[in-house]
C-alpha positions as CSV (number, residue, x, y, z in Angstrom):
1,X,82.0,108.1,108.2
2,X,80.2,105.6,110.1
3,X,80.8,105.7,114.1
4,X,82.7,102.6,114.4
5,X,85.3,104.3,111.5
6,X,85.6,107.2,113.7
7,X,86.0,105.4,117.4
8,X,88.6,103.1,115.6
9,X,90.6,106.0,114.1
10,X,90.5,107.8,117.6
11,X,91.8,104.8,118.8
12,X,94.5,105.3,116.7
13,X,95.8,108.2,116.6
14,X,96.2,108.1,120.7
15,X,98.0,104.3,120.0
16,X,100.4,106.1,117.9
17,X,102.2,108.1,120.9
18,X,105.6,107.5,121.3
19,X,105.1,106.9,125.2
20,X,102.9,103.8,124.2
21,X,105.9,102.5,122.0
22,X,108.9,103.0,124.3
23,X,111.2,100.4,124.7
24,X,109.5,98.2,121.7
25,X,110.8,98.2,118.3
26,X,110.2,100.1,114.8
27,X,109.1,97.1,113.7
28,X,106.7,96.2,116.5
29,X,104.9,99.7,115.7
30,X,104.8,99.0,111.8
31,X,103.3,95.2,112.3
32,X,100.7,96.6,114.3
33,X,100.2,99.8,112.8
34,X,99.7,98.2,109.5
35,X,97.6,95.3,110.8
36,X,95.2,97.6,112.8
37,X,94.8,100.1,109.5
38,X,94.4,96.9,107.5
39,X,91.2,95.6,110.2
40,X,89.8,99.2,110.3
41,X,89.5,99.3,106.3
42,X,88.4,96.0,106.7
43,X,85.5,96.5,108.8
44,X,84.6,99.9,106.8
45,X,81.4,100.3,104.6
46,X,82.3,101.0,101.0
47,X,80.7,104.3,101.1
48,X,83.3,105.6,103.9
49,X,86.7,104.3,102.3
50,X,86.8,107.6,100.5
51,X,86.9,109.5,103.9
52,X,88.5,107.0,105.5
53,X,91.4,107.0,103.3
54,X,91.5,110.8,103.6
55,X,91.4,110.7,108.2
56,X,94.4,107.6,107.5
57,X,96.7,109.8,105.3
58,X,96.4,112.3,108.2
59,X,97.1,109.5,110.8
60,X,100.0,108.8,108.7
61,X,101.4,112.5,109.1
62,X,101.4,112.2,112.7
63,X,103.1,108.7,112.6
64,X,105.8,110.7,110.6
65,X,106.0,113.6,113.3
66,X,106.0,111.5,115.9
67,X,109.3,109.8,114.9
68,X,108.6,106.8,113.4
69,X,109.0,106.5,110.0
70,X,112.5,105.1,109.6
71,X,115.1,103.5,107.3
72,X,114.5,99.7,107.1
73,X,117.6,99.5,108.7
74,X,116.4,100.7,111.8
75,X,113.3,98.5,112.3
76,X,115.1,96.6,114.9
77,X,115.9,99.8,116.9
78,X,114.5,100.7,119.8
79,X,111.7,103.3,120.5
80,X,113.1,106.2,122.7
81,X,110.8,108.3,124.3
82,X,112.3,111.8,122.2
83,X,110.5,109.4,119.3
């Protein structure tokens, strides 16, 4: 992967901590999280989507550990910090 794949997807994973959504929505963190996977892809060279597709699935496991995947029921919840 290029070095602008890699910066954004440190970037990331340390956006992803639950202290950084406390007190904001489920929803807040999916609208962004999806918007900023969606720019990163976006701005990707063809012959990194491979990887990149690869370091996102492991973003997404810690977006699972960390709490946040939830019942579309609970978008409107709040974050707590145990997230």
């Amino acid at each position: 992967m290029r070095d602008a794949s890699t910066i954004a997807l440190g970037e990331l994973h340390r956006a992803i901590g639950a202290e950084h959504w406390q007190g904001k929505t489920y929803r807040q963190f999916w609208t962004w999280f999806n918007a900023r996977c969606i720019e990163i892809v976006g701005a990707a060279d063809a012959d990194d989507l491979d990887a990149l597709g690869s370091a996102l699935l492991e973003v997404r496991d810690t977006v699972e550990a960390n709490g946040f995947m939830v019942a579309s029921d609970r978008l409107d919840e709040t974050i707590e910090a145990d997230a």
